[in-house]
C-alpha positions in Angstrom: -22.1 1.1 4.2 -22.0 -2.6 4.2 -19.0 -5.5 5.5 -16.9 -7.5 3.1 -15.5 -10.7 4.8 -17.3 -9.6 8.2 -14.9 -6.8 8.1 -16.9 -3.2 8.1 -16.4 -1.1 4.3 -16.8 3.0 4.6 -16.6 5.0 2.4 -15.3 8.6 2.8 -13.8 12.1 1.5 -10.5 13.3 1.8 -10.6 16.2 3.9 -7.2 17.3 2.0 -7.4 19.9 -0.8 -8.1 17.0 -3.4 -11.0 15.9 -1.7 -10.4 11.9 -3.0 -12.7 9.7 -2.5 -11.8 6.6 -0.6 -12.8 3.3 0.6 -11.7 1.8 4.1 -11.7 -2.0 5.1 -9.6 -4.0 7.2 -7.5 -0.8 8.1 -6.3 0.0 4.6 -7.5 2.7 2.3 -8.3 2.5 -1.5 -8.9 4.9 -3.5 -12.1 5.3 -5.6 -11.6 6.6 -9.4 -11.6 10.3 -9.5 -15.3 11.5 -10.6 -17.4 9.8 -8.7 -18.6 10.8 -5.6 -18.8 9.1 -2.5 -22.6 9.2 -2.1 -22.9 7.4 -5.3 -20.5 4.5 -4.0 -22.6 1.2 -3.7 -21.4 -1.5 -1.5 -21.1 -3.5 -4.6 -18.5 -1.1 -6.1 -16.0 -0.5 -2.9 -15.9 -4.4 -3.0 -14.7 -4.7 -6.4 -12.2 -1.8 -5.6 -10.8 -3.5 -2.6 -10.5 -7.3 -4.7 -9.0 -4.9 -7.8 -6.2 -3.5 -5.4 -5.3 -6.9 -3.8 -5.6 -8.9 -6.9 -2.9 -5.8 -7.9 -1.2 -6.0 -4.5 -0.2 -9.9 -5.5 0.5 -9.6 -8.9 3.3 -6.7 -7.5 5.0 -9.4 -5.3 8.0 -10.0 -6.6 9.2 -12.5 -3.7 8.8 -13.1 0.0 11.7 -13.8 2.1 11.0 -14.1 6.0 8.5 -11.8 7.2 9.0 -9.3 4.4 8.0 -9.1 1.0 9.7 -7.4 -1.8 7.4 -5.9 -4.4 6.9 -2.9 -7.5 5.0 -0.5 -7.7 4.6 2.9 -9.5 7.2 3.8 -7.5 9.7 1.2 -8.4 10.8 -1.4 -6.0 10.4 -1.8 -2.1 10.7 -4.1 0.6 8.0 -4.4 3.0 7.0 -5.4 7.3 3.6 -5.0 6.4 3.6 -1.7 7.6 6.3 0.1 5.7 7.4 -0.1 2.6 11.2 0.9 2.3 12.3 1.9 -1.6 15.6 0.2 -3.2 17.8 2.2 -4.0 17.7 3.5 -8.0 19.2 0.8 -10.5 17.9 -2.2 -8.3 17.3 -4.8 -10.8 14.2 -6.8 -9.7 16.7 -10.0 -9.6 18.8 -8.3 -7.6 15.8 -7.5 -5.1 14.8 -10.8 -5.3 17.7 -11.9 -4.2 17.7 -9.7 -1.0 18.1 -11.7 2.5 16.3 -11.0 5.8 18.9 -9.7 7.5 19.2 -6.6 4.3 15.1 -5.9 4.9 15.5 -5.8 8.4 18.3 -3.0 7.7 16.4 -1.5 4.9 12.9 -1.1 6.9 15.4 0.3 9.8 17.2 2.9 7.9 13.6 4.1 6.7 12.1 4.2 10.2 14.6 5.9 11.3 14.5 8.4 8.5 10.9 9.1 8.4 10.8 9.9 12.1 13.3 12.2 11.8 12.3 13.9 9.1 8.5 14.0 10.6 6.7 16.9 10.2 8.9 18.5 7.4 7.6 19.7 3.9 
């Protein structure tokens, strides 16, 4: 389709029963507002998509602390590696995740890990 930052943007069709339309850059996803298709996508659009969901992505930083960030989202409040992102446990206050040291993430991100691989492949 087009590069944002000299970074490659594709657009694409989920080949899951929904059959969202997304937009890839920089090895993330984003999704594009249901009805519209992804022929109609112009390069102009996915880019506004991607700088809509970062400028999101930073407003939902709540604080950094080491290499992990703790953050909201729909889904309430998580830490993440930049990979994962582990949930806090139900009546977190966001103060209380702020105040969450390395040492807790590291254990957090662990304990998820862990639990997503062994819980892989179930539904």
């Amino acid at each position: 389709m087009g590069q944002h930052q000299a970074k490659p943007v594709v657009v694409g069709q989920s080949q899951k029963e929904d059959k969202a339309v997304y937009v890839r850059w920089n090895d993330k996803f984003f999704k594009v507002p249901s009805g519209i298709e992804a022929a109609t996508v112009t390069l102009a659009q996915a880019v506004q998509l991607i700088i809509q969901a970062q400028e999101q992505a930073a407003r939902n930083v709540l604080a950094t602390v080491g290499k992990y960030t703790i953050g909201k989202n729909e889904w309430g409040l998580y830490v993440s590696d930049g990979e994962v992102k582990a949930k806090f446990k139900p009546g977190v206050t966001e103060d209380e995740a702020k105040a969450t040291d390395a040492a807790t993430c590291a254990e957090m991100i662990k304990n998820y890990k862990a639990w997503k691989k062994k819980n892989a492949g179930k539904k």
